[in-house]
N, C-alpha and C positions, 0 to 999 in steps of 0.2 A: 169320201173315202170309197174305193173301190168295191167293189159287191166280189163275195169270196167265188174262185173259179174263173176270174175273169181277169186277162191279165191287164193291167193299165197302160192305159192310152201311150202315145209317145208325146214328150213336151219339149218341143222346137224350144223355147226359150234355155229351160235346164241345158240341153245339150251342147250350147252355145259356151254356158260359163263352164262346164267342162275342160272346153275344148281352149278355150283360153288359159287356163290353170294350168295344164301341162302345156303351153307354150310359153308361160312363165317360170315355171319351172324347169322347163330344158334351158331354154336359156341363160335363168341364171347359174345351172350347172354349169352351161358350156363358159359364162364371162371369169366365173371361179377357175374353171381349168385354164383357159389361157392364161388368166394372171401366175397361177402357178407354175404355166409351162414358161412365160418370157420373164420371171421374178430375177433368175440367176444370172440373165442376159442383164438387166438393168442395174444389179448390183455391179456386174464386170466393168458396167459403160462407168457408173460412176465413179467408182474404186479407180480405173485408168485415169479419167477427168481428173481426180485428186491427185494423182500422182503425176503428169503430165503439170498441172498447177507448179509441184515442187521442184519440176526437172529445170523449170526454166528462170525461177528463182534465184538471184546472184549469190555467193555462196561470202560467204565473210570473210577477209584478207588477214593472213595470219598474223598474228606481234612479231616484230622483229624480235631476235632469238639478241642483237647485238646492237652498241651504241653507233649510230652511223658515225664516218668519220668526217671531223668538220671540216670545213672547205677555208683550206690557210690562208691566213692574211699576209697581204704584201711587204716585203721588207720596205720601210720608210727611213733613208739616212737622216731625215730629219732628227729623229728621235736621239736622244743621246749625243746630238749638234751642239756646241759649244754656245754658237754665235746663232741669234742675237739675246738670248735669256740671259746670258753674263758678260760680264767685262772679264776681260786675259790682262793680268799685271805678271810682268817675268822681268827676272833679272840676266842681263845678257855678260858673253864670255865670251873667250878663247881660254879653253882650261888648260889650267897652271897658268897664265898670264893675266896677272893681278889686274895690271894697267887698264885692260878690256874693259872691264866689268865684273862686280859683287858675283856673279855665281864662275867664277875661275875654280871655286872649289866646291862639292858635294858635301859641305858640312850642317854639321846643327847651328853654327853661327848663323850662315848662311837663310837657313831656311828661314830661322828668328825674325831676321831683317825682312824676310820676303811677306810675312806672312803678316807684321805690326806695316808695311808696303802696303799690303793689300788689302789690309783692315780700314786705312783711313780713305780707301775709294767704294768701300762697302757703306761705309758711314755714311760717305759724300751723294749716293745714291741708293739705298738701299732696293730701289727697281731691279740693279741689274747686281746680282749678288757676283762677287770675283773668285775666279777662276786664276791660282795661281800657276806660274808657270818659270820656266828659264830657255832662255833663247840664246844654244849653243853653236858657236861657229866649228864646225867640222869639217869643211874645204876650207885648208886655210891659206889664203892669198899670202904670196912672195915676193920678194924683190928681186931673184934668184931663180934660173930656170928647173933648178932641180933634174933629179933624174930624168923623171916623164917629159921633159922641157915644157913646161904646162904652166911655171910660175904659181903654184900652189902643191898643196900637200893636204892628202887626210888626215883627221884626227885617227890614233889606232883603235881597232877593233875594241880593245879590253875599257878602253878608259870611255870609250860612249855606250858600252855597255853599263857601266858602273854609274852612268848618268840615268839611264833607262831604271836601275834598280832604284837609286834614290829617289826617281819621279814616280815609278809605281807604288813606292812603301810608301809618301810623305801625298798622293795624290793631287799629282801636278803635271802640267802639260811640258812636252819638252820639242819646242823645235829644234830642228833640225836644218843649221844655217850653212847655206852654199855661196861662196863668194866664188868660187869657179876659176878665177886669174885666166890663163888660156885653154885651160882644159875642154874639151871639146864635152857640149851639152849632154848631149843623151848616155854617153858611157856615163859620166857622173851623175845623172840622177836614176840611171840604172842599178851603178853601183850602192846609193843610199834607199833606194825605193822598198825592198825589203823590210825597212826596220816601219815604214811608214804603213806597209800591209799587215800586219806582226799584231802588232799593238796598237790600239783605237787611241790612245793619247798624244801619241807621237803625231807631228806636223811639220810643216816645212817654210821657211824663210828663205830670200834670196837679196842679195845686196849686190843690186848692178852695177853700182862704186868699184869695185874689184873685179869685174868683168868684162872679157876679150874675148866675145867669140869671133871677130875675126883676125885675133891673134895682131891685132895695130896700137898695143902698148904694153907697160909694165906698172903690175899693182903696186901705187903709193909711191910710181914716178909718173906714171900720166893719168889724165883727166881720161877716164871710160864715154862711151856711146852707146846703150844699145837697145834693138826696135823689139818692137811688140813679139816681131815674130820669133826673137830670142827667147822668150819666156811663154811663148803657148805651149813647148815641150809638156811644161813643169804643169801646166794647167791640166792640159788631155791628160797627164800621167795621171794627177789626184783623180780624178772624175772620174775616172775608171773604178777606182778603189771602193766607194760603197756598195756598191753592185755588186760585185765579184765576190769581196770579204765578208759582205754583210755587217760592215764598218759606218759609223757616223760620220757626215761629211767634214774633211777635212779643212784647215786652216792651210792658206798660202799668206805670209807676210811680203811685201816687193818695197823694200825698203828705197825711199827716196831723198838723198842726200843733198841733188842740185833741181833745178827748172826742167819742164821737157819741150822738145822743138816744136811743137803743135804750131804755133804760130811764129817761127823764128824763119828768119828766108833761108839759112841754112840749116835743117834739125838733124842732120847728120853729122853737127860739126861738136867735137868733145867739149869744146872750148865755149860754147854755147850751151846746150841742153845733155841731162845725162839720159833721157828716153825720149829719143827722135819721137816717134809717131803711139804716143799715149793713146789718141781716138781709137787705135787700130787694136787694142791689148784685147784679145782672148776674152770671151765672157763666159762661163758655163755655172748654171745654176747647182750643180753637183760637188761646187768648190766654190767657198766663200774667200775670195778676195778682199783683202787688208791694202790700202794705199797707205804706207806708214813713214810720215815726216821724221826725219833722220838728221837732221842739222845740227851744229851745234854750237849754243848761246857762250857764255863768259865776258859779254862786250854790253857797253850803256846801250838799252834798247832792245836786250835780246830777245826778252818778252814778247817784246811787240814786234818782232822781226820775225820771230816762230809763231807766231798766231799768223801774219800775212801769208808765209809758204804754208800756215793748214787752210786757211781761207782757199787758197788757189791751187794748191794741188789736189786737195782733199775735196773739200765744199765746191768749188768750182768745176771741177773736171767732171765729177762724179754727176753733177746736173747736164753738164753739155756732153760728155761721153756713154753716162750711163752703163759700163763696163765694169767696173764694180761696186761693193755694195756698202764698206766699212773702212772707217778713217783709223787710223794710229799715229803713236805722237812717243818721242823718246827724248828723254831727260838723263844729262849727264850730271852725275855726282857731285864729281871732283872741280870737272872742267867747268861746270856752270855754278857753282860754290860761291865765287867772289861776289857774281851779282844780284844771289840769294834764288834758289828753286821757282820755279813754276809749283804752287800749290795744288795739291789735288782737285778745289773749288775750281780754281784758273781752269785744269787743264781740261774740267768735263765742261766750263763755261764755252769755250769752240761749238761751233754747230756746223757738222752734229759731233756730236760729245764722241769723242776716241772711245772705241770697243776694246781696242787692243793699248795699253800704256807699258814702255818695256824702259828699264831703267841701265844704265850706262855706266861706266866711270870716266 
């Protein structure tokens, strides 16, 4: 210890840790102040950083407020197509004329018959359920040139109306049959084309038996001729119609009475063939084609006389031509009476089995 009066030594060592301690001390004033002065810089950096994070984040697409509208399906004429899911049984006319054929009149008789008709090929096949019908002549072939000198006449407005109602209340198909005589094509299937756009039931038949389009005979005095290209009118015209109307494709019947000239050395000869050049007939997938055997039996053999002309005009042709796609077959009443009907079994025993069977007197 120091002696009193005397002040004490100086000690280099002490002085040292001193002088350290206030350089510890400042310092860590000064590391405290800078943190305080850059604290509000670093919250800014990061606060921005956070927010920059959410600016660039996809934002969530809102619910539709409404049902989107669905994207329409195509109209398909198949749909509500007659042929080939059933068989067409129709009783054929000229109305008011008995003689024709069972549907001369729009009655409940009538329909009785048509309907116990079509019952027994429902039985016969129950695959192809039947679609009843009546197959009405409304150009009706003359012997007589008539005003128009045309050797035909219309059925009137009011009475194939009256046909129309019967066939919509009793749900039945109604062709609409053109024998033409000399009337010139396209006016008369203009003038019936209408009733065929109108209403989805209605369809069309044509019997080239009674037809002169080039005006070189007279119906039920001479033997007919006529080519393919006479009847594509009637083909283009149907085929049009499901498109347009938003219609089920249409039924064309082309009834065939005699042979055709395919193979004949003259097929333009009346006397020979009643459709010169069959290969050549119209084909359009938009219009189902009926080749419908028209002949008629009352003679030993008729049976088997009408099964040959469906073999060859039907079964035959339809292999080598390929033009259309369904056979028909017609049985007359009265007239083939004596040597007892073709049965329903008979007539669907043909290959291929008639789609279409229309009944006569």
């Amino acid at each position: 210890m120091p002696l009193p009066g005397i002040p004490p030594q100086h000690n280099p060592k002490q002085k040292k840790y001193s002088r350290r301690l206030i350089i510890s001390v400042v310092g860590a004033s000064l590391v405290i102040i800078s943190a305080l002065m850059f604290l509000p810089f670093v919250q800014t950096y990061f606060n921005s950083s956070t927010n920059g994070a959410q600016a660039v984040r996809p934002k969530p697409k809102p619910k539709p407020t409404s049902t989107p509208t669905p994207t329409p399906i195509p109209f398909n004429p198949s749909v509500g197509a007659v042929l080939p899911t059933h068989r067409v049984v129709a009783f054929y006319a000229v109305p008011g004329a008995e003689v024709t054929g069972p549907a001369y009149a729009p009655d409940a008789q009538m329909l009785a018959n048509l309907k116990a008709q079509g019952a027994a090929y429902t039985n016969a096949d129950p695959a192809h359920p039947v679609q009843l019908g009546i197959d009405l002549v409304v150009s009706v072939p003359d012997n007589y040139p008539g005003p128009q000198q045309t050797y035909s006449h219309h059925v009137d407005a009011a009475t194939i109306q009256s046909y129309i109602d019967f066939c919509k209340s009793n749900n039945l198909l109604l062709f609409l049959d053109l024998n033409f005589g000399q009337a010139p094509i396209k006016p008369e299937l203009e003038y019936f084309m209408p009733y065929l756009e109108h209403y989805a039931f209605v369809h069309m038949a044509i019997d080239p038996e009674w037809m002169f389009p080039r005006r070189d005979g007279i119906p039920g005095t001479n033997l007919s001729n006529v080519r393919a290209a006479d009847l594509k009118p009637a083909i283009e015209d149907l085929a049009d119609i499901p498109m347009k109307y938003h219609l089920p494709r249409k039924i064309l019947i082309i009834h065939q009475y005699r042979g055709d000239g395919d193979l004949m050395n003259n097929p333009f000869d009346a006397g020979q063939a009643e459709i010169a050049d069959k290969r050549n007939l119209f084909s359009d997938p938009r219009v189902d084609v009926v080749m419908h055997v028209d002949s008629v039996g009352g003679f030993p053999g008729d049976h088997q006389e009408k099964e040959l002309q469906y073999s060859q005009w039907v079964k035959d042709d339809m292999q080598k031509y390929n033009n259309f796609k369904y056979g028909g077959f017609k049985i007359f009443y009265r007239l083939e009476a004596k040597m007892g009907l073709m049965t329903p079994q008979e007539v669907l025993s043909m290959a291929p089995a008639p789609m279409v069977v229309t009944y006569g007197n």
